[in-house]
PDB file of N, CA, C and O in Angstrom:
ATOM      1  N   UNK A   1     232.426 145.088 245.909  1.00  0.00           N
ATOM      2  CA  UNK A   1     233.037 145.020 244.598  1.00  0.00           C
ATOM      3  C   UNK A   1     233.533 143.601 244.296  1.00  0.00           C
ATOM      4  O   UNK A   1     233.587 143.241 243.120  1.00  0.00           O
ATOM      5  N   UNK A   2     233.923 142.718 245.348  1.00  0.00           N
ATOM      6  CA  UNK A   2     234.707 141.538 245.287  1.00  0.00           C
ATOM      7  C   UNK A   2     233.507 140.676 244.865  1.00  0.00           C
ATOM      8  O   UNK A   2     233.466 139.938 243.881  1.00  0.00           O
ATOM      9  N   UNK A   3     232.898 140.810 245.434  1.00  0.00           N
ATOM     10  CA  UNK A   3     231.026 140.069 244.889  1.00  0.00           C
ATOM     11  C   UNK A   3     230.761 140.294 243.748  1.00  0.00           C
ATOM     12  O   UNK A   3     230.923 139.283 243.066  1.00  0.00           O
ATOM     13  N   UNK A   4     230.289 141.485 242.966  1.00  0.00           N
ATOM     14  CA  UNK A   4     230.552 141.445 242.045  1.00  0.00           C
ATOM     15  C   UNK A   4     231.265 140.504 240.822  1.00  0.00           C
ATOM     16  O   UNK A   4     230.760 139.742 239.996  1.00  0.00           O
ATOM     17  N   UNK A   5     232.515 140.862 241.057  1.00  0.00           N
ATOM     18  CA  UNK A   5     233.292 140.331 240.363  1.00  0.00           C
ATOM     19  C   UNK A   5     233.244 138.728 240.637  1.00  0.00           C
ATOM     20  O   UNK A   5     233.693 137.941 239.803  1.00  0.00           O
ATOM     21  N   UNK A   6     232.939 138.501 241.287  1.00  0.00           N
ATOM     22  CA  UNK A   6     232.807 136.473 241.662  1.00  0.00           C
ATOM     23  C   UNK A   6     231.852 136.196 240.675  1.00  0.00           C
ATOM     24  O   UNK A   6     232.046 135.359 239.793  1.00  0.00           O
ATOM     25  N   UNK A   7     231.029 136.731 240.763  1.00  0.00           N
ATOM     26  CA  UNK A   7     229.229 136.461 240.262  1.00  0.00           C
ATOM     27  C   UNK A   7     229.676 136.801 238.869  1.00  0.00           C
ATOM     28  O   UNK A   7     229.153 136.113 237.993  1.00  0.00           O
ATOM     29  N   UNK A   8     230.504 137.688 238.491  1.00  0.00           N
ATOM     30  CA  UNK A   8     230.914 137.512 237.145  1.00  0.00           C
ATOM     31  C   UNK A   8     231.175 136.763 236.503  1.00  0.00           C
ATOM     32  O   UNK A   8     230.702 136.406 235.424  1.00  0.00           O
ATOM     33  N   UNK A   9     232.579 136.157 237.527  1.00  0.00           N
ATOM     34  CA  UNK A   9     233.272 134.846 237.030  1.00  0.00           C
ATOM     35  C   UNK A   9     232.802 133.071 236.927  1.00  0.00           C
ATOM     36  O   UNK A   9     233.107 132.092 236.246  1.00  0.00           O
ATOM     37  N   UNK A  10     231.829 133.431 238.126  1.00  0.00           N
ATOM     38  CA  UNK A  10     230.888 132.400 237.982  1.00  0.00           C
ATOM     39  C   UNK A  10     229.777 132.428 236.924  1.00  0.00           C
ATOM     40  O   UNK A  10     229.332 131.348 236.536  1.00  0.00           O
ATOM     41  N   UNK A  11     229.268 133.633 236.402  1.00  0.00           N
ATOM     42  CA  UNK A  11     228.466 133.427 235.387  1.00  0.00           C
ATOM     43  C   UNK A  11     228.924 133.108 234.222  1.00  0.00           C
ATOM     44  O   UNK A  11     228.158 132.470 233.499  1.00  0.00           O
ATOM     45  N   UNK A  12     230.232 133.436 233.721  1.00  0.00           N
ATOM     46  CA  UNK A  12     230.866 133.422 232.809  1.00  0.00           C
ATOM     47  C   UNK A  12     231.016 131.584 232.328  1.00  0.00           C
ATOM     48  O   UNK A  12     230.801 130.984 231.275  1.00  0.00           O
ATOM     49  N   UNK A  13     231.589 131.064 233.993  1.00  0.00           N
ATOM     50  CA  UNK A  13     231.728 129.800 234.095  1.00  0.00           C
ATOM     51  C   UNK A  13     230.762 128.942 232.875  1.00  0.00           C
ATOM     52  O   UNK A  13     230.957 128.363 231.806  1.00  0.00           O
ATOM     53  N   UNK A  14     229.262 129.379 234.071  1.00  0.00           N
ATOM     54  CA  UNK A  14     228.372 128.646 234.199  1.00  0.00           C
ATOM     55  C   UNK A  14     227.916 128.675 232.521  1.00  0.00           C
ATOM     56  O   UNK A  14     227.567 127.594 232.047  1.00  0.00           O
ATOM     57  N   UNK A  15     227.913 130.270 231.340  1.00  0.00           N
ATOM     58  CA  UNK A  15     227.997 130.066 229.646  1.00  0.00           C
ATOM     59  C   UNK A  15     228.586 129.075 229.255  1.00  0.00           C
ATOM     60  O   UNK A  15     228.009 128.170 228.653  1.00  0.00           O
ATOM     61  N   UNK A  16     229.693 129.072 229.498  1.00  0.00           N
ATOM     62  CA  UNK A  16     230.833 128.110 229.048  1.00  0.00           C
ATOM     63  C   UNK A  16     230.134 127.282 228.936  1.00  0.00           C
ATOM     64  O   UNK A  16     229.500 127.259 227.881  1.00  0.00           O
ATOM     65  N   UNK A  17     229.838 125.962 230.158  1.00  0.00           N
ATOM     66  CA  UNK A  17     229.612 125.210 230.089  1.00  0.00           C
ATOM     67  C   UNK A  17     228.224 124.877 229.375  1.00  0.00           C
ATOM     68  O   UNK A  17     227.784 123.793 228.991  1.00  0.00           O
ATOM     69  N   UNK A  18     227.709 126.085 229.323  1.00  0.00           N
ATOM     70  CA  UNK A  18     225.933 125.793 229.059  1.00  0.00           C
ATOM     71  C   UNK A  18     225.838 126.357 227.118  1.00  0.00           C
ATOM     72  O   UNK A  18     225.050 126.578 226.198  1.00  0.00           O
ATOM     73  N   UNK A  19     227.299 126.338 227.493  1.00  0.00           N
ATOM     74  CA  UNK A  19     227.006 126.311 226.023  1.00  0.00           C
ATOM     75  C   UNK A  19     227.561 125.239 225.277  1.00  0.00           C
ATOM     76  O   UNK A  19     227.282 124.921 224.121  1.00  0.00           O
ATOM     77  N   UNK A  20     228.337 124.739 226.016  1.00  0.00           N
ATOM     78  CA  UNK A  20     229.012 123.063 225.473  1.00  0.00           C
ATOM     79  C   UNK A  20     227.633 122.034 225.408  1.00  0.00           C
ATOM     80  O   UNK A  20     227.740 120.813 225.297  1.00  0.00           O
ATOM     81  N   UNK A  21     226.881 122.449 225.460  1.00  0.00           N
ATOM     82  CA  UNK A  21     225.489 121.635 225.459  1.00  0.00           C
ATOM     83  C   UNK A  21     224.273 122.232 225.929  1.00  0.00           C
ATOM     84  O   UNK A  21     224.175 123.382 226.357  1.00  0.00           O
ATOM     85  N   UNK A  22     223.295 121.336 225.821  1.00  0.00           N
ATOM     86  CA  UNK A  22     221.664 122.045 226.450  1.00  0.00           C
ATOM     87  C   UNK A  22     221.364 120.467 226.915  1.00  0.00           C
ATOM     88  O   UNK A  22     221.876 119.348 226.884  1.00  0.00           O
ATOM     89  N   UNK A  23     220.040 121.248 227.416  1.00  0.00           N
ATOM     90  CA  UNK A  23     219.041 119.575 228.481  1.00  0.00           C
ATOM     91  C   UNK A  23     217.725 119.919 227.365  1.00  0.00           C
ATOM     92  O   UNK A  23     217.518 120.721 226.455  1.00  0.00           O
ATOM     93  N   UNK A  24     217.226 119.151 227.826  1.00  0.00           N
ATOM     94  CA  UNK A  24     215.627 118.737 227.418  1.00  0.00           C
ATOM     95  C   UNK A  24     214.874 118.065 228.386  1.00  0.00           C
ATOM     96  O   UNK A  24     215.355 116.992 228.750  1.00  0.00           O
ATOM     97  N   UNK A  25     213.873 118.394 228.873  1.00  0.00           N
ATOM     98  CA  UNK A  25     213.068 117.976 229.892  1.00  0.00           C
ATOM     99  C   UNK A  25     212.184 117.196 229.356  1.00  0.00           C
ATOM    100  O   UNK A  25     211.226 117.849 228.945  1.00  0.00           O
ATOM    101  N   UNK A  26     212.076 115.911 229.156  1.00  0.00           N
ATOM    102  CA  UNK A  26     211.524 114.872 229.133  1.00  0.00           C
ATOM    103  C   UNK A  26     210.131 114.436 230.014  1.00  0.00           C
ATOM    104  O   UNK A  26     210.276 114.632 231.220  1.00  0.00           O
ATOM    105  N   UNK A  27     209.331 114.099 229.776  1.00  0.00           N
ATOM    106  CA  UNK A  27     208.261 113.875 230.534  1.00  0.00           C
ATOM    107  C   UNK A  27     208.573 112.854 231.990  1.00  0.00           C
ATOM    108  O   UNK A  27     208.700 113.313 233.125  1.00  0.00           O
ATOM    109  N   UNK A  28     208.631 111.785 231.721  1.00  0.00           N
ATOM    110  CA  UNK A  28     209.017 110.269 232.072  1.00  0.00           C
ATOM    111  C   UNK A  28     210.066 110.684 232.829  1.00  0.00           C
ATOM    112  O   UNK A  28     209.872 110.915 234.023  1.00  0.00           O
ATOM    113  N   UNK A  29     211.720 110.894 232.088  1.00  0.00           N
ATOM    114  CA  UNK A  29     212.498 110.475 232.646  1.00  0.00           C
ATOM    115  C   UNK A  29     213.024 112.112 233.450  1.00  0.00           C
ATOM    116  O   UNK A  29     213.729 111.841 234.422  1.00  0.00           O
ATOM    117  N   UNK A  30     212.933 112.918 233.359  1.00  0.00           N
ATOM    118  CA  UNK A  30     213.299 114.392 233.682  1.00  0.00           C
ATOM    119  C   UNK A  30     214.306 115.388 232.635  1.00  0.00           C
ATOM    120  O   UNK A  30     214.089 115.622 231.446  1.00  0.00           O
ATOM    121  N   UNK A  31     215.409 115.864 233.437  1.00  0.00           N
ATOM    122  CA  UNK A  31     215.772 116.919 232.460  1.00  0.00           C
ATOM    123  C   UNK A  31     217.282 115.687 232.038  1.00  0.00           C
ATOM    124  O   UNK A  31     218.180 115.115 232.655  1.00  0.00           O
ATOM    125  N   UNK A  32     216.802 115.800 230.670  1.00  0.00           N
ATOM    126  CA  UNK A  32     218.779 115.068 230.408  1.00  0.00           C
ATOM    127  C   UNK A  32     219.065 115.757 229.497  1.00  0.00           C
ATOM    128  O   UNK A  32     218.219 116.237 228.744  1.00  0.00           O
ATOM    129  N   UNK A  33     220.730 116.004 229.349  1.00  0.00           N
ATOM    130  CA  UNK A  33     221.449 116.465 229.083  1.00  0.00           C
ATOM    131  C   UNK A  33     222.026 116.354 227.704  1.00  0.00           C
ATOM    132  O   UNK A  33     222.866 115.515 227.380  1.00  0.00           O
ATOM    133  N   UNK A  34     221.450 117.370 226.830  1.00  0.00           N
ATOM    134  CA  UNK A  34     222.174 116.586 225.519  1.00  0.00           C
ATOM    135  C   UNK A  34     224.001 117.198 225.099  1.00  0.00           C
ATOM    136  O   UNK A  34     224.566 118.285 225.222  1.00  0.00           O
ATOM    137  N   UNK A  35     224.319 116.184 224.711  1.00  0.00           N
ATOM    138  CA  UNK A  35     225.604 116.534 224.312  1.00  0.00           C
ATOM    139  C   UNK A  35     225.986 117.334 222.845  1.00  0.00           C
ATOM    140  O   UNK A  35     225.231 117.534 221.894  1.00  0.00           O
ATOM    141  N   UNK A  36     227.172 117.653 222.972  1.00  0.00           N
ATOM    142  CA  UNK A  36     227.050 118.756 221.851  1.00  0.00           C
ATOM    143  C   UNK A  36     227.272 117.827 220.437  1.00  0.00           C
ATOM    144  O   UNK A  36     227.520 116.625 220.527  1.00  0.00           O
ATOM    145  N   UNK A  37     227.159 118.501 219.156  1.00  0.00           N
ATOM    146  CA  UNK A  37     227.006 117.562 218.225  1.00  0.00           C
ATOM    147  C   UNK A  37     227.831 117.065 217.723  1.00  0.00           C
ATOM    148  O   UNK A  37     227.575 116.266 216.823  1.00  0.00           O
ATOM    149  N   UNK A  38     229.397 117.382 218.165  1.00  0.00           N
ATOM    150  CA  UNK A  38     230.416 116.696 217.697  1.00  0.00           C
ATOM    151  C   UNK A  38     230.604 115.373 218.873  1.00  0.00           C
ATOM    152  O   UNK A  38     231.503 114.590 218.567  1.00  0.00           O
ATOM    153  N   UNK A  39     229.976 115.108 219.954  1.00  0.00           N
ATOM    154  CA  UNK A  39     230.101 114.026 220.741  1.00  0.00           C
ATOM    155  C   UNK A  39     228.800 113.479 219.859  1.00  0.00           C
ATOM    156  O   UNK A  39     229.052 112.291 219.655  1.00  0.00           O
ATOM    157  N   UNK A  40     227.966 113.693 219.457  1.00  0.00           N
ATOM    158  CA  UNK A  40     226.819 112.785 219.214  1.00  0.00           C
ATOM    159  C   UNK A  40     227.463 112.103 217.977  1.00  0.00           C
ATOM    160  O   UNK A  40     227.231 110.973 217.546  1.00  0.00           O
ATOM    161  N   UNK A  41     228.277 112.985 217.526  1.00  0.00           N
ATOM    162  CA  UNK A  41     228.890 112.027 215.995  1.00  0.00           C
ATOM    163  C   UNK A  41     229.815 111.107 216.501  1.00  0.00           C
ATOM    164  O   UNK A  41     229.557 109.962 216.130  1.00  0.00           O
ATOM    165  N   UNK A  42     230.754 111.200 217.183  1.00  0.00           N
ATOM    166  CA  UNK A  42     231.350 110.381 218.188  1.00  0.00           C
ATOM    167  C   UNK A  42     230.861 109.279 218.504  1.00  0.00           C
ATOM    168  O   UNK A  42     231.461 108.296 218.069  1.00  0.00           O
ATOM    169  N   UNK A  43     229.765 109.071 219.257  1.00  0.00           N
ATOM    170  CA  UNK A  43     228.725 108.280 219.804  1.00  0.00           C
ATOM    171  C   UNK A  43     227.536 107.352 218.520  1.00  0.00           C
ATOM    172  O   UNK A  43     226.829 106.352 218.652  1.00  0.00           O
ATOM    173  N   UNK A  44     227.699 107.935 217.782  1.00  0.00           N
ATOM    174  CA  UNK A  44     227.139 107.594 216.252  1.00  0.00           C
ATOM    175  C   UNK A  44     227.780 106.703 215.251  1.00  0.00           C
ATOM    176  O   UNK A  44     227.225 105.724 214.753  1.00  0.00           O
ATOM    177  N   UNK A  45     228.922 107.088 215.004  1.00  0.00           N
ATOM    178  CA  UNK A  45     229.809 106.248 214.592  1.00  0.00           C
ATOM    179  C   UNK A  45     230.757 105.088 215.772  1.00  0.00           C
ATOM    180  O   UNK A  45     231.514 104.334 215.160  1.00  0.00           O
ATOM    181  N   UNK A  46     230.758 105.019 216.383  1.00  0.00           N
ATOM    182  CA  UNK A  46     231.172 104.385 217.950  1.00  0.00           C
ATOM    183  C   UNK A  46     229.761 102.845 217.600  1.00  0.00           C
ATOM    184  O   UNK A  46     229.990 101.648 217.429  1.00  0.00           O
ATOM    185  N   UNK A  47     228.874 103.331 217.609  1.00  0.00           N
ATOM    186  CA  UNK A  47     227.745 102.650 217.154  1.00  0.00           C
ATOM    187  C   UNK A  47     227.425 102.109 216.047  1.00  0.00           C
ATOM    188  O   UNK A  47     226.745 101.088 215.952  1.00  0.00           O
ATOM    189  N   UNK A  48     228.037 102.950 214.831  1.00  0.00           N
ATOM    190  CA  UNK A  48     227.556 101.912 213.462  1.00  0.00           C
ATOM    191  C   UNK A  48     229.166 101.250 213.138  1.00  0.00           C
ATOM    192  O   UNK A  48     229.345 100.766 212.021  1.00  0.00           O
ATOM    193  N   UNK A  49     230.001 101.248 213.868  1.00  0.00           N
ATOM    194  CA  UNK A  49     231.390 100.153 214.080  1.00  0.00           C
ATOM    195  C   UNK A  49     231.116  99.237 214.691  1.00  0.00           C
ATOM    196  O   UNK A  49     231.620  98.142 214.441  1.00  0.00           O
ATOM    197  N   UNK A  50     230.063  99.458 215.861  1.00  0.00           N
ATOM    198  CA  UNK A  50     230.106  98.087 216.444  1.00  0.00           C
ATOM    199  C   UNK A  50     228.802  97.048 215.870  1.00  0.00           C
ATOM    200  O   UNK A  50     228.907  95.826 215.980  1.00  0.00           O
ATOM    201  N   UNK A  51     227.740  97.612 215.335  1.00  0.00           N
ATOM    202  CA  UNK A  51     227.089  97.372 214.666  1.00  0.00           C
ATOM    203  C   UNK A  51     227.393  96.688 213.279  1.00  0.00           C
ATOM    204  O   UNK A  51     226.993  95.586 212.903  1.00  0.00           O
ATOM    205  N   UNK A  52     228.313  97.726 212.494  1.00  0.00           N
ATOM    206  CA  UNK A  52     228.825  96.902 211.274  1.00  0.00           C
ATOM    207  C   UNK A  52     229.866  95.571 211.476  1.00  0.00           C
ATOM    208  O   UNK A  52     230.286  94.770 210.642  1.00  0.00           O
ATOM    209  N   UNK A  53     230.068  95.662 212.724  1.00  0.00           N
ATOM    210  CA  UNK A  53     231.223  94.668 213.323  1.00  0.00           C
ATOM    211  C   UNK A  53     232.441  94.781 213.065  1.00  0.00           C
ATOM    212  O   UNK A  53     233.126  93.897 212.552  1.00  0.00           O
ATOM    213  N   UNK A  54     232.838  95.934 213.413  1.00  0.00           N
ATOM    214  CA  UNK A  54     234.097  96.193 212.687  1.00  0.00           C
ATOM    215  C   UNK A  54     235.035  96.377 214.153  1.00  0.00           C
ATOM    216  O   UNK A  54     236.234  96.130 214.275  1.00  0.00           O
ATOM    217  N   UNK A  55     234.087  96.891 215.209  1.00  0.00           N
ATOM    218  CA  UNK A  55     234.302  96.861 216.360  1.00  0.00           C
ATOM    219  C   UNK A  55     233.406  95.813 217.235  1.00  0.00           C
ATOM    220  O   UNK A  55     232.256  95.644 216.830  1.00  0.00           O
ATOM    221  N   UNK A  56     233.881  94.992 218.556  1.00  0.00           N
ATOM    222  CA  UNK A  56     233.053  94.633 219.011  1.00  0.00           C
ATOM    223  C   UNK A  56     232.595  95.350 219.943  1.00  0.00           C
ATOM    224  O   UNK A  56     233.189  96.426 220.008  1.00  0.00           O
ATOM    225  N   UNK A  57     231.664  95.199 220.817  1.00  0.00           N
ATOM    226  CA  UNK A  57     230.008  95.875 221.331  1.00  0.00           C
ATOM    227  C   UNK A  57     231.099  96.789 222.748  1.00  0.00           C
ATOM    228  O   UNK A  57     231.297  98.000 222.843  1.00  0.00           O
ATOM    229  N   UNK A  58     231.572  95.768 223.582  1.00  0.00           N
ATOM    230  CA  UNK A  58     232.320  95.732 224.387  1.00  0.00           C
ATOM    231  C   UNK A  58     233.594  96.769 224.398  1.00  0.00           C
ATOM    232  O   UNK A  58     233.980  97.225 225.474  1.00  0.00           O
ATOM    233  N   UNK A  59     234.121  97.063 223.381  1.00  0.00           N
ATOM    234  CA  UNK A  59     235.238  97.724 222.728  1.00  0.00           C
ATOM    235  C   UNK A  59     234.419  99.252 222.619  1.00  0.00           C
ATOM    236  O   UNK A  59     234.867 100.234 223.210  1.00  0.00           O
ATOM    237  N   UNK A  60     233.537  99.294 222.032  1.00  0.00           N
ATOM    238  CA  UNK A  60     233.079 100.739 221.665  1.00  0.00           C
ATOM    239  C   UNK A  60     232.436 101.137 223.206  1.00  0.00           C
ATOM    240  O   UNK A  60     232.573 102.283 223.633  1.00  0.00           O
ATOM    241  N   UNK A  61     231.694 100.045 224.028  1.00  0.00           N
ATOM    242  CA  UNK A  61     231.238 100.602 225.231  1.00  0.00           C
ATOM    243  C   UNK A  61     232.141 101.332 226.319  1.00  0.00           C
ATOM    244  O   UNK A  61     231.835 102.265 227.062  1.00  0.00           O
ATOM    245  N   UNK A  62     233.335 100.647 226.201  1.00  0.00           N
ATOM    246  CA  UNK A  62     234.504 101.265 226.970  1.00  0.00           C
ATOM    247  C   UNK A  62     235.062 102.898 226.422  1.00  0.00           C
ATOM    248  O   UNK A  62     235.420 103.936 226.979  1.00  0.00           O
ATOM    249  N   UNK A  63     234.866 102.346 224.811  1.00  0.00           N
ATOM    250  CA  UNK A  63     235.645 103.863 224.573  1.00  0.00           C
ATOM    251  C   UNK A  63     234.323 104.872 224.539  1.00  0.00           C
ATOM    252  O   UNK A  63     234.647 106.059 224.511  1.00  0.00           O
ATOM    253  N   UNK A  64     233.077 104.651 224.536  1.00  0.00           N
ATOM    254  CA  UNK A  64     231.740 105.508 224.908  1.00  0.00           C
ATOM    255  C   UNK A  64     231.891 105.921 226.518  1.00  0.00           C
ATOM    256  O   UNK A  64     231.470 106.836 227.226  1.00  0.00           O
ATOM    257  N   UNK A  65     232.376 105.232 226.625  1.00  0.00           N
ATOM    258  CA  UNK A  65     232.360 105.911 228.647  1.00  0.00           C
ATOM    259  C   UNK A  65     233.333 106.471 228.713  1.00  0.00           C
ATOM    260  O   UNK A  65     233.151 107.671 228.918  1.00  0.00           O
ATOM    261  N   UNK A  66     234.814 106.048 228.601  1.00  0.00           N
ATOM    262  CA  UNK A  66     235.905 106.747 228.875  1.00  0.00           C
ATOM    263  C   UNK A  66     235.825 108.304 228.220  1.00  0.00           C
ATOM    264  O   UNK A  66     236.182 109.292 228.863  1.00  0.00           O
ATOM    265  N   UNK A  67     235.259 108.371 226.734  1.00  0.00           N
ATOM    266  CA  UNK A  67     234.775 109.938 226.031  1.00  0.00           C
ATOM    267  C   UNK A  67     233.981 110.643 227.239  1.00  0.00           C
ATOM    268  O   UNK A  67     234.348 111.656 227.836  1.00  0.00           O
ATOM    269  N   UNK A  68     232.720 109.833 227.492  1.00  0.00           N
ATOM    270  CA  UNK A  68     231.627 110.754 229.000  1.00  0.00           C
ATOM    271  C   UNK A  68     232.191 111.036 229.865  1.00  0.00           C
ATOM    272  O   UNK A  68     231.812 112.070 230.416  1.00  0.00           O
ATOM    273  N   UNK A  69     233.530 110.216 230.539  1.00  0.00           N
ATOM    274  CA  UNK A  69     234.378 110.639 231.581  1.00  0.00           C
ATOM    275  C   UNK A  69     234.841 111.248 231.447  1.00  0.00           C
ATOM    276  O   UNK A  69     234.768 112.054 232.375  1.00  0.00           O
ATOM    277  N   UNK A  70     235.749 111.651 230.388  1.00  0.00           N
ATOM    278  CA  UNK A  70     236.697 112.828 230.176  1.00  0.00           C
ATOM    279  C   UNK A  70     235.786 114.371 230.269  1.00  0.00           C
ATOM    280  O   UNK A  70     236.067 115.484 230.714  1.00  0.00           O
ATOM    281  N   UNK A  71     234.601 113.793 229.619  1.00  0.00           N
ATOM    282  CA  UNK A  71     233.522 115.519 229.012  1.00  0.00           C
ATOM    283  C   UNK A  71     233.552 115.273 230.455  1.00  0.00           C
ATOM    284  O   UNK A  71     234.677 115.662 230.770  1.00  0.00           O
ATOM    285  N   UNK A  72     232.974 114.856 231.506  1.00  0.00           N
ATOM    286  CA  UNK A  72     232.214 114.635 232.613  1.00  0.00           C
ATOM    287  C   UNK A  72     233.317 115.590 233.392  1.00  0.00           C
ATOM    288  O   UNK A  72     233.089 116.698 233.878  1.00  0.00           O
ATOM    289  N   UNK A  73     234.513 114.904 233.386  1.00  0.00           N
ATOM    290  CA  UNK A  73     235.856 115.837 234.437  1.00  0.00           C
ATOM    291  C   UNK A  73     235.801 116.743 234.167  1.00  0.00           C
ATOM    292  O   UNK A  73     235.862 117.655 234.992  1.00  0.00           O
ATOM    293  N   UNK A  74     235.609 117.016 232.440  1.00  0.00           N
ATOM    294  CA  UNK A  74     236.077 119.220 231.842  1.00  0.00           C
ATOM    295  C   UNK A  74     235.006 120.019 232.743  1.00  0.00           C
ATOM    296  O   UNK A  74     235.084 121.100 233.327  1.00  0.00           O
ATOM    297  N   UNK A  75     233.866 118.966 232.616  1.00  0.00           N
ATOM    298  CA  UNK A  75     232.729 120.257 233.264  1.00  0.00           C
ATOM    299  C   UNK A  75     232.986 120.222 234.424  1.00  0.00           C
ATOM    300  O   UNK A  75     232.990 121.433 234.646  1.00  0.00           O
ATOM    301  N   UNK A  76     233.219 119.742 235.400  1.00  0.00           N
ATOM    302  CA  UNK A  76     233.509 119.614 237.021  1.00  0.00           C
ATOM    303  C   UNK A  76     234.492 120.128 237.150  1.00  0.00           C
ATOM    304  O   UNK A  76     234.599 120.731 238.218  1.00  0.00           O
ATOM    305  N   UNK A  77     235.607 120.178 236.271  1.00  0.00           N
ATOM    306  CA  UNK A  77     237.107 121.373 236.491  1.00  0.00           C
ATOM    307  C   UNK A  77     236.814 122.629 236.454  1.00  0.00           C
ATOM    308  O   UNK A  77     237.312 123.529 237.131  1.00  0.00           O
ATOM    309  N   UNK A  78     235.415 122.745 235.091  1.00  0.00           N
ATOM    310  CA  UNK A  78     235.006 124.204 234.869  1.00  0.00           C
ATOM    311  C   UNK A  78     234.195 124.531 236.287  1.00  0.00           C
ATOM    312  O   UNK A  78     234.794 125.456 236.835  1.00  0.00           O
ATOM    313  N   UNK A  79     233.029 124.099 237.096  1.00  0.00           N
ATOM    314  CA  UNK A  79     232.643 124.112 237.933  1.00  0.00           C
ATOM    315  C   UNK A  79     233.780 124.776 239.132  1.00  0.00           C
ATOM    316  O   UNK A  79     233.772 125.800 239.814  1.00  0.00           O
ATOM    317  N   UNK A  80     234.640 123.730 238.999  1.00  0.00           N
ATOM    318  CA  UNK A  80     235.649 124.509 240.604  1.00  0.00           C
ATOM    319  C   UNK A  80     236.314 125.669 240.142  1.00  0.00           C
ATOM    320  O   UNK A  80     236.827 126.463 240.931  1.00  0.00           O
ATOM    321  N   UNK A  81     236.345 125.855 238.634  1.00  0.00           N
ATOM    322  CA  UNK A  81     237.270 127.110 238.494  1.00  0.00           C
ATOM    323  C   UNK A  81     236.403 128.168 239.537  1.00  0.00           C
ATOM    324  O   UNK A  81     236.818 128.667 240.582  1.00  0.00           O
ATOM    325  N   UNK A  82     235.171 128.322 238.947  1.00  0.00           N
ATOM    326  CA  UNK A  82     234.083 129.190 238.693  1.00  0.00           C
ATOM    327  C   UNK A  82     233.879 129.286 240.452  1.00  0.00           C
ATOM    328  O   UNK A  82     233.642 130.417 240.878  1.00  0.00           O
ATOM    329  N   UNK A  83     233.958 128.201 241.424  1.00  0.00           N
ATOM    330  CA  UNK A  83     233.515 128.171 242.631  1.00  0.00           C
ATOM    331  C   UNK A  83     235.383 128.782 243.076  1.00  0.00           C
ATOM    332  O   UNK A  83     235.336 129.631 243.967  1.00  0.00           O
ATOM    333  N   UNK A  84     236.668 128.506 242.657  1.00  0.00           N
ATOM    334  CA  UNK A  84     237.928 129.302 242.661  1.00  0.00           C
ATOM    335  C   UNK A  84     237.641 130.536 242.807  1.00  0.00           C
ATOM    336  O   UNK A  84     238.013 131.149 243.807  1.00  0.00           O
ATOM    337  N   UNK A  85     236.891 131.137 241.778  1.00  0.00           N
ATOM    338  CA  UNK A  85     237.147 132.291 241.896  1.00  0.00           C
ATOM    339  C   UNK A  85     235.854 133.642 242.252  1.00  0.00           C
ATOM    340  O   UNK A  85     235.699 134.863 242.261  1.00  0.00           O
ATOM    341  N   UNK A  86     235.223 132.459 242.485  1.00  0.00           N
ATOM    342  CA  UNK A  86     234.071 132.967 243.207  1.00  0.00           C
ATOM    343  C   UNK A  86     234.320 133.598 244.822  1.00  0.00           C
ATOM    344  O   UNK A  86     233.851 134.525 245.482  1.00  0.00           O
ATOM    345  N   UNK A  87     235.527 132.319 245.061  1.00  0.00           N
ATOM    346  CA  UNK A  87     235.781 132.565 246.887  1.00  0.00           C
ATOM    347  C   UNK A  87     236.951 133.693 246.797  1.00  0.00           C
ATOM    348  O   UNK A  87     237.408 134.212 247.815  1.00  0.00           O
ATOM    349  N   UNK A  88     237.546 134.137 245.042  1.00  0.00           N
ATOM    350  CA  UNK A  88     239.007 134.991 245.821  1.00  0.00           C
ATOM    351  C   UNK A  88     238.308 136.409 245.495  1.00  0.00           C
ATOM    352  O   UNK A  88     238.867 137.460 245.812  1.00  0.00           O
TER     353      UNK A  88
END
């Protein structure tokens, strides 16, 4: 029964996250990961600031990574929940 219920909580996990985005399998480069569409607007405008020069290049690259880091930690927190409560 305890199995069960893990495999639950881990599947549940694993929606979550797979629904905060999808991949696309690419020929060339393999499967990458697209982000959901409120980061792509993020990443869009991040780009036509530094472009219009309103930001410089350097400035938006930092705050483009520090955004991927943060998404990057949520999914790896969601990950250990899911492996949490997989083991209780």
């Amino acid at each position: 029964m305890a199995e069960k219920s893990a495999t639950s909580h881990r599947n549940a996990v694993d929606r979550v996250v797979a629904a905060h985005g999808f991949a696309v399998d690419l020929p060339v480069v393999g499967r990458v990961r697209i982000p959901p569409p409120e980061h792509l607007a993020y990443y869009g405008v991040l780009g036509a600031l530094a472009v219009a020069e309103i930001i410089e290049w350097p400035v938006a690259l930092v705050l483009a990574t520090g955004h991927w880091l943060v998404e990057n930690q949520h999914n790896r927190l969601a990950h250990e929940v899911g492996e949490a409560l997989e083991e209780a």
